[in-house]
N, CA and C atoms as a LAMMPS dump frame, in Angstrom:
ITEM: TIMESTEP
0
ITEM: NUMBER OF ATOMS
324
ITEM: BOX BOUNDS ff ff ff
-5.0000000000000000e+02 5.0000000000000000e+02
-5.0000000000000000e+02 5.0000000000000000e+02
-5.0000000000000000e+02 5.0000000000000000e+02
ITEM: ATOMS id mol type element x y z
1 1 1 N 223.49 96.093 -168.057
2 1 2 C 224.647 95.671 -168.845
3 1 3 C 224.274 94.48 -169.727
4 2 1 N 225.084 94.437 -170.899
5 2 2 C 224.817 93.426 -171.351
6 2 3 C 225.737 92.025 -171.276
7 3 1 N 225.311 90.901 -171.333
8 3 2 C 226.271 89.835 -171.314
9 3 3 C 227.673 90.181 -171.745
10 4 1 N 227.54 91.012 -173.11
11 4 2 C 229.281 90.396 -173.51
12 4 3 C 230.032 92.178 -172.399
13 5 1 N 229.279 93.176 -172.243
14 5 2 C 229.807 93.898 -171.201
15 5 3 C 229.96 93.003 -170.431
16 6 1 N 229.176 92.291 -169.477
17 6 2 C 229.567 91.881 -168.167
18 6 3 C 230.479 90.555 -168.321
19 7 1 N 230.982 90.282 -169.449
20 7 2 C 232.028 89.104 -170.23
21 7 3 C 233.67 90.26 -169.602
22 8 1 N 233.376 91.33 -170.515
23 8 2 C 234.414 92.201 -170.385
24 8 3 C 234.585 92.444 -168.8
25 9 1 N 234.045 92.855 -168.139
26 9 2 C 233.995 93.524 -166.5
27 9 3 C 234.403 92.18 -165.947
28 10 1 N 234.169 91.345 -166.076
29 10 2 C 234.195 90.43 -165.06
30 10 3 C 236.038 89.167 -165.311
31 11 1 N 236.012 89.569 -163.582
32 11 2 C 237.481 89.407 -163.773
33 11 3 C 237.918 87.714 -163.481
34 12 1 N 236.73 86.624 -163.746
35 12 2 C 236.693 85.448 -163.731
36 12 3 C 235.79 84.865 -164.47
37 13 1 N 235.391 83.363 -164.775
38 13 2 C 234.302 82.981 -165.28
39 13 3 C 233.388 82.625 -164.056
40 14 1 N 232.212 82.255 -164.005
41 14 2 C 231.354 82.141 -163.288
42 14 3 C 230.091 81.454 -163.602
43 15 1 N 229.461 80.678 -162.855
44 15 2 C 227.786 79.783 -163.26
45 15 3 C 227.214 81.087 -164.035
46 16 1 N 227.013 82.185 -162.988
47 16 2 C 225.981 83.261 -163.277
48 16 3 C 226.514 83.721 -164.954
49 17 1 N 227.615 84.011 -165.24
50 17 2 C 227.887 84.315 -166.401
51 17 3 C 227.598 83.012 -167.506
52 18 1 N 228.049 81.452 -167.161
53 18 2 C 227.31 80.877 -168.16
54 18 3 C 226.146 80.676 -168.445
55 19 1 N 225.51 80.702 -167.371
56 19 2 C 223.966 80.879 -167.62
57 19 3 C 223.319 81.977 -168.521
58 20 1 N 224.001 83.336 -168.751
59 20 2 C 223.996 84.265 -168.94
60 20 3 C 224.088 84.135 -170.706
61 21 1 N 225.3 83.337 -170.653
62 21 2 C 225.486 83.084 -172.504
63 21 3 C 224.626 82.312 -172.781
64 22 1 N 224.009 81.158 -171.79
65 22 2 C 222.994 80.257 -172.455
66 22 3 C 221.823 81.044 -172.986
67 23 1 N 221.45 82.29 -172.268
68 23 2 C 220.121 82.664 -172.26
69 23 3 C 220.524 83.08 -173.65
70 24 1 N 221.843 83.902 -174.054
71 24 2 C 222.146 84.9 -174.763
72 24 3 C 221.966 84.469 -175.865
73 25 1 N 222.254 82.928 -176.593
74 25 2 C 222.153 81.985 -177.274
75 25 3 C 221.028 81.315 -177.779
76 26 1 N 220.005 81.613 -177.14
77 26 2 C 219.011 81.058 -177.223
78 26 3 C 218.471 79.675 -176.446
79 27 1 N 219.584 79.112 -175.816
80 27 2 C 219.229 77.755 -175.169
81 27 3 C 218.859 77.93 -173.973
82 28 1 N 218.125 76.809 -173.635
83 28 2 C 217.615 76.557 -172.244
84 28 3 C 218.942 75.776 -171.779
85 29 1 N 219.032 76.283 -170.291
86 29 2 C 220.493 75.508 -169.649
87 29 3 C 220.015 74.114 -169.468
88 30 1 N 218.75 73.814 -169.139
89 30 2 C 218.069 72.627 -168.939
90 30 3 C 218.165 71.314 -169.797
91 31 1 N 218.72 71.765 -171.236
92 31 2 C 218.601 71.204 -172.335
93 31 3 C 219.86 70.451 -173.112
94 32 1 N 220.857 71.201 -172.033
95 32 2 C 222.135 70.772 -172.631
96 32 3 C 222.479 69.348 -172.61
97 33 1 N 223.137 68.643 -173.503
98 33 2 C 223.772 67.174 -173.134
99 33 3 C 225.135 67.004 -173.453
100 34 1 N 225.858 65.792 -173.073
101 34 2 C 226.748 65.917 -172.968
102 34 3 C 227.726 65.824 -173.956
103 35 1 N 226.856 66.034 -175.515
104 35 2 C 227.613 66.251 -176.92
105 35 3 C 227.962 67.469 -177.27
106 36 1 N 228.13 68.094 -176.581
107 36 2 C 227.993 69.733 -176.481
108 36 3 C 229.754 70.086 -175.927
109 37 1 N 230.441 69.135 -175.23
110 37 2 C 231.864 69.277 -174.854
111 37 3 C 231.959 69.243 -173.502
112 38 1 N 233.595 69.481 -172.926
113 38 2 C 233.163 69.317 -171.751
114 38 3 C 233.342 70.203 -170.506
115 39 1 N 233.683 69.864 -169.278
116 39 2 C 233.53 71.087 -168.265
117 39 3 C 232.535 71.13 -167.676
118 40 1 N 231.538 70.212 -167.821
119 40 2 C 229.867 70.239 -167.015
120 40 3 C 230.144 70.588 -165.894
121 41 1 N 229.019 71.024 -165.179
122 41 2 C 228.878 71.744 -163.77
123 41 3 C 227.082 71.716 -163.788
124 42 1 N 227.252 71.285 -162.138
125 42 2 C 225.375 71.374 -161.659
126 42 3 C 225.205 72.545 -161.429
127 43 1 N 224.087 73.47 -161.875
128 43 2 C 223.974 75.02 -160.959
129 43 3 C 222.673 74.568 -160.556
130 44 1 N 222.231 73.934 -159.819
131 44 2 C 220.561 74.028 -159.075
132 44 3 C 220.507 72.325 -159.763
133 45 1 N 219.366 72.677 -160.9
134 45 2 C 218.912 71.321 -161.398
135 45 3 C 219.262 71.793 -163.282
136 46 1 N 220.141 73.156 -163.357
137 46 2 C 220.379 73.38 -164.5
138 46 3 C 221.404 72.585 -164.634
139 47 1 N 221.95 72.497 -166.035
140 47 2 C 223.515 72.268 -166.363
141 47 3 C 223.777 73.273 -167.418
142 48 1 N 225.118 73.182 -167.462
143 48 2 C 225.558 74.043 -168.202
144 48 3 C 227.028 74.077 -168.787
145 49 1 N 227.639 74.153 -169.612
146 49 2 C 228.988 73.862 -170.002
147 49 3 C 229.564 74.997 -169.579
148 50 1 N 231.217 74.822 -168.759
149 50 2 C 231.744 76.132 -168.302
150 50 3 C 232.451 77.038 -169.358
151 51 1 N 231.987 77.476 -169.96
152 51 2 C 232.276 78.417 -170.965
153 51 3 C 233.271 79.731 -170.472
154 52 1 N 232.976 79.949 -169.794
155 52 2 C 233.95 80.95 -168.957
156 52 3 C 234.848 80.883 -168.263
157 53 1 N 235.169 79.53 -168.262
158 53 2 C 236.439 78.833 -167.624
159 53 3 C 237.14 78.26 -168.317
160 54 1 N 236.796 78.016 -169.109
161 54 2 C 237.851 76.748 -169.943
162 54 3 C 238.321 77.149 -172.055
163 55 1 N 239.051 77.588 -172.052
164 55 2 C 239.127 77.85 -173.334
165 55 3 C 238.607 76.989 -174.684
166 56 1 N 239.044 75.203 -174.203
167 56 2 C 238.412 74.797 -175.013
168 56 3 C 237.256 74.557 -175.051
169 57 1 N 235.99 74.711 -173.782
170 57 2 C 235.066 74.829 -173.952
171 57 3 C 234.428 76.176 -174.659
172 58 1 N 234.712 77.306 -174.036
173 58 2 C 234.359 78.518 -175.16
174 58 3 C 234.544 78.593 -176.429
175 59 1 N 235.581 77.788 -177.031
176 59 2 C 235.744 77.314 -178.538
177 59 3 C 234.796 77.01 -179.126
178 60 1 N 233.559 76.13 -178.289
179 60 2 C 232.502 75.701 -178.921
180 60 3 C 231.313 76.259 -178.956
181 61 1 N 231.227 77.984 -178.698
182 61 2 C 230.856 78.849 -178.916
183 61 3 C 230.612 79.067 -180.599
184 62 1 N 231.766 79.196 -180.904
185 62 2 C 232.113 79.591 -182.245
186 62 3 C 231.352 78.512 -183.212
187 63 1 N 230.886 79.407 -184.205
188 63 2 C 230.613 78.49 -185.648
189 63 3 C 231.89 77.637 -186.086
190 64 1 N 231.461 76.319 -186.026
191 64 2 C 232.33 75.462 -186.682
192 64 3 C 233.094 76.296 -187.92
193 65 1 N 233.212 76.923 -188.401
194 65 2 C 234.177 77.512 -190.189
195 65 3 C 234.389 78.596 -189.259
196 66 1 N 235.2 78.886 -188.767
197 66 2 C 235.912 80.498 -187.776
198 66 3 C 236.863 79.711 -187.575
199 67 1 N 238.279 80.7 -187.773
200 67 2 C 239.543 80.121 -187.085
201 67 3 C 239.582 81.245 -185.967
202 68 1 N 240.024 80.491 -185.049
203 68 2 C 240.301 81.823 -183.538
204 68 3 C 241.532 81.275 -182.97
205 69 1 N 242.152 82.719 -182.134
206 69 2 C 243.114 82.284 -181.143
207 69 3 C 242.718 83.373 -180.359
208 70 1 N 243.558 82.8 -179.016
209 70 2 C 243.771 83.695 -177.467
210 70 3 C 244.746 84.03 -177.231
211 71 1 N 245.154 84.837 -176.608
212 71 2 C 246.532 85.039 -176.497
213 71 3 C 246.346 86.03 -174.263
214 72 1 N 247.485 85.628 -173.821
215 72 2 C 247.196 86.428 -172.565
216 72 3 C 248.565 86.875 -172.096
217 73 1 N 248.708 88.175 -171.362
218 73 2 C 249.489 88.965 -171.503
219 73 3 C 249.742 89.693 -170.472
220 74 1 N 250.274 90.19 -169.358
221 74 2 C 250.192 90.859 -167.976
222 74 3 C 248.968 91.281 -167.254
223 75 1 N 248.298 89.977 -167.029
224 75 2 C 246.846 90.324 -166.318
225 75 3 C 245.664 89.991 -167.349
226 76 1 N 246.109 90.389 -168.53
227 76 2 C 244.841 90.25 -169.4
228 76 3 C 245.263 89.674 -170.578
229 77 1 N 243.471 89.485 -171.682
230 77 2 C 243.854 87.907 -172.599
231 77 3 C 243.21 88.734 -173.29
232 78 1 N 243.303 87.988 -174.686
233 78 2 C 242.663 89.057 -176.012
234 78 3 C 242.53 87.772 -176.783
235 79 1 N 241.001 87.427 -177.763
236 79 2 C 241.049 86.656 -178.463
237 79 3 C 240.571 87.503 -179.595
238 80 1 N 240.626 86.332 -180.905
239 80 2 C 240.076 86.533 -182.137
240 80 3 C 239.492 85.544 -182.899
241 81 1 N 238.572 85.849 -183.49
242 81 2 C 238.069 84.667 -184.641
243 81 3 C 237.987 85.562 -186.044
244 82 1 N 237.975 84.348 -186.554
245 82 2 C 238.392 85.197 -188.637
246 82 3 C 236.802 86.1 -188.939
247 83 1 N 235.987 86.048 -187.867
248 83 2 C 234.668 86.555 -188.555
249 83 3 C 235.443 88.503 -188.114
250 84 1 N 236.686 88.662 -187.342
251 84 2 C 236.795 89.865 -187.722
252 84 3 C 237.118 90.551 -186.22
253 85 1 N 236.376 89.949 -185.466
254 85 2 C 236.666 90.87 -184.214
255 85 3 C 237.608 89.729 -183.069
256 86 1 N 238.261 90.81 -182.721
257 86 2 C 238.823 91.025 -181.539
258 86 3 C 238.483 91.358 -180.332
259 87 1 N 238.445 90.573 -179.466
260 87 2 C 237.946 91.427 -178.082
261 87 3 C 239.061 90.71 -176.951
262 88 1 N 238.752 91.829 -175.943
263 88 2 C 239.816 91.854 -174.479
264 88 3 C 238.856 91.353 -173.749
265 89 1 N 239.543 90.673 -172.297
266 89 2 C 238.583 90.315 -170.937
267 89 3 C 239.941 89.914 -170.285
268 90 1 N 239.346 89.186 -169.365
269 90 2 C 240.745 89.455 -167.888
270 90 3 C 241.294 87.867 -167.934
271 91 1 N 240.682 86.875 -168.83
272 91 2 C 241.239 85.971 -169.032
273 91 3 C 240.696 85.33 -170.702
274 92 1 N 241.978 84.446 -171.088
275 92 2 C 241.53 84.037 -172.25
276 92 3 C 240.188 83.232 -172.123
277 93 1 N 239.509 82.414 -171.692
278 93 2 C 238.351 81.621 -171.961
279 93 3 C 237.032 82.887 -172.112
280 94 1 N 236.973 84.089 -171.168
281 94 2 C 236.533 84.992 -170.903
282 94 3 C 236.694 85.845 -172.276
283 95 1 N 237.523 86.301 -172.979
284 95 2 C 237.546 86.64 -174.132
285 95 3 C 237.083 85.778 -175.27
286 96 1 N 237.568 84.862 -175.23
287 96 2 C 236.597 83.528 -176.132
288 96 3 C 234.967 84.043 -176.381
289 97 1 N 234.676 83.763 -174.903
290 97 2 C 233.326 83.885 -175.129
291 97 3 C 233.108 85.323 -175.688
292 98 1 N 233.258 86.465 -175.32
293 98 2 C 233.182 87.427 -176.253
294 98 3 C 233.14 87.748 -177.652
295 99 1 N 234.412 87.041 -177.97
296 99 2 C 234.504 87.193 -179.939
297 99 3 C 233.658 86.266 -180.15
298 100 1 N 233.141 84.9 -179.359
299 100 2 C 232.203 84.089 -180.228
300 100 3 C 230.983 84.619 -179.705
301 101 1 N 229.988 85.261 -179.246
302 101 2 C 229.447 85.944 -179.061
303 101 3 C 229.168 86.754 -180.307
304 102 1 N 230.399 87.781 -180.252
305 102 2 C 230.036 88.97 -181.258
306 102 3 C 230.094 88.166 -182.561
307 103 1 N 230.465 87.233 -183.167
308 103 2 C 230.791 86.365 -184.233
309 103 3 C 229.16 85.955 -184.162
310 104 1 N 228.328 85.499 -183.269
311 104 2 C 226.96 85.184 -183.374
312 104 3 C 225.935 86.294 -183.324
313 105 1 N 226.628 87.267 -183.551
314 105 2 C 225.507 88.46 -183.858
315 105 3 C 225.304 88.879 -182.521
316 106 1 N 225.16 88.776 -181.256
317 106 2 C 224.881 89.196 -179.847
318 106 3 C 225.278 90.884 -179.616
319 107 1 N 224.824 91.356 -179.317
320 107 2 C 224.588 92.925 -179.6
321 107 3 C 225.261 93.541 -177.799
322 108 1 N 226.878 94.217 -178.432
323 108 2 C 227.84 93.953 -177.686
324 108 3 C 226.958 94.728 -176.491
């Protein structure tokens, strides 16, 4: 599967899934600091911003020039950014990361 599949399937955020966008991104989790936003969390001796938990952290996913919203709805959340797509997951921060994802080219 790929990250933004297992974005979609997965019915929470999770370390394993942010780690997952870091790789997806190109960054080392090792590398992050704390200008990056917030939500930090230790996974081992990595760090990593909780992207899958927190909406306004998944915001910072997105290219600065994208307008996005979330929206959530009987069980499930649906976001968007102006680069065009829409995507579903089982919570808004979880959809976040998806459209900013597909907004960064990540090959759904």
């Amino acid at each position: 599967m790929t990250v933004i599949e297992r974005l979609r399937a997965a019915t929470e955020g999770s370390t394993e899934l942010d780690l997952e966008i870091a790789r997806a991104i190109g960054r080392d989790p090792e590398t992050f600091t704390a200008d990056l936003g917030g939500g930090w969390m230790a996974a081992g001796v990595e760090f990593v911003p909780r992207w899958t938990r927190r909406v306004e952290v998944a915001a910072t996913l997105l290219p600065a020039d994208l307008s996005w919203g979330v929206a959530s709805y009987g069980g499930a959340a649906s976001a968007w950014c102006s680069s065009g797509d829409d995507c579903g997951a089982a919570t808004p921060a979880l959809a976040l990361c998806v459209a900013a994802l597909m907004a960064r080219g990540v090959k759904a």
